[in-house]
Residue, then its C-alpha position, 0 to 999 in steps of 0.5 A: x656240225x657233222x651230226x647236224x648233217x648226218x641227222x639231215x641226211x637221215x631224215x632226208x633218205x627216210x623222207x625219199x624212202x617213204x616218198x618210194x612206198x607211198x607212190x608204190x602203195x599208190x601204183x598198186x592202187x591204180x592197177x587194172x582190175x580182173x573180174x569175173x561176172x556171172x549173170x544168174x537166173x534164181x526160180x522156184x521152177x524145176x526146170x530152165x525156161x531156156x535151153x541155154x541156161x545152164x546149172x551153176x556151180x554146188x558152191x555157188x549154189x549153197x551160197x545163194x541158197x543160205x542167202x536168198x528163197x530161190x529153189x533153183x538157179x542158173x547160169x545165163x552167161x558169164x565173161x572175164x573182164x579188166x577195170x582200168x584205174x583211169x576208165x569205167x568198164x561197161x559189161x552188157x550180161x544180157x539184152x536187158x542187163x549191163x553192169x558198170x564198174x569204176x574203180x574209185x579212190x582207196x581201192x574202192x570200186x563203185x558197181x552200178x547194176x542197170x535193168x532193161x535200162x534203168x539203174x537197179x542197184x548202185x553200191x560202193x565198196x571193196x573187192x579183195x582178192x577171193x571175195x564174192x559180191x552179189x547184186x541182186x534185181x528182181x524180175x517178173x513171176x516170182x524170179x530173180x536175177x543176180x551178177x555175181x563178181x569174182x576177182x581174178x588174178x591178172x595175167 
């Protein structure tokens, strides 16, 4: 009878303790997610159409370079921002281009990409600490554009 106890009351504590982690694994799950995005210009023109625009960073550069035609890149804005588990973000990274993220179920986020008000790109997946995601979306005379993400620490 004491055994039968004793193992009803390991099972018990073994059944709240994975109960614990479960809803920690959970809570961790459902935080806010800090992003950094940049909207990037990408041209075979020498110099920027306009003043604002600015380089982007050597490691950025030779990133996009390896993956896309482009000869020159710029940066036409980037900003920081939180995705809460429970409301989609909407970003607007220029007049013409808006980004809206949602965090899904798994740790998954579902990243939606928007042109001059058209839905260009909309994709689904992972953003792990340290990664880079790329969403690229053509443009007029031979340019492209592109919003890079960042995962941020939070504060």
């Amino acid at each position: 009878m004491t055994t039968r106890l004793l193992t009803l009351a390991l099972l018990t504590s073994v059944g709240f303790h994975a109960l614990l982690l479960g809803s920690q694994t959970l809570a961790a799950d459902a935080a806010d997610l800090h992003l950094h995005a940049q909207l990037i210009w990408g041209t075979d023109s020498d110099k920027a159409s306009d003043k604002s625009l600015k380089p982007i960073p050597p490691d950025l550069d030779k990133r996009l370079r390896r993956i896309f035609k482009w000869q020159n890149y710029f940066e036409v804005i980037q900003t920081n921002f939180v995705v809460s588990p429970t409301k989609p973000s909407q970003v607007d990274m220029s007049r013409e281009c808006r980004i809206e993220i949602a965090q899904q179920s798994g740790g998954e986020v579902e990243i939606q990409l928007f042109g001059k008000g058209k839905l260009v790109v909309k994709k689904r997946q992972r953003i792990l600490p340290g990664e880079t995601v790329i969403i690229a979306g053509d443009d007029k005379d031979y340019n492209a554009w592109f919003v890079v993400l960042n995962t941020l620490k939070p504060r």
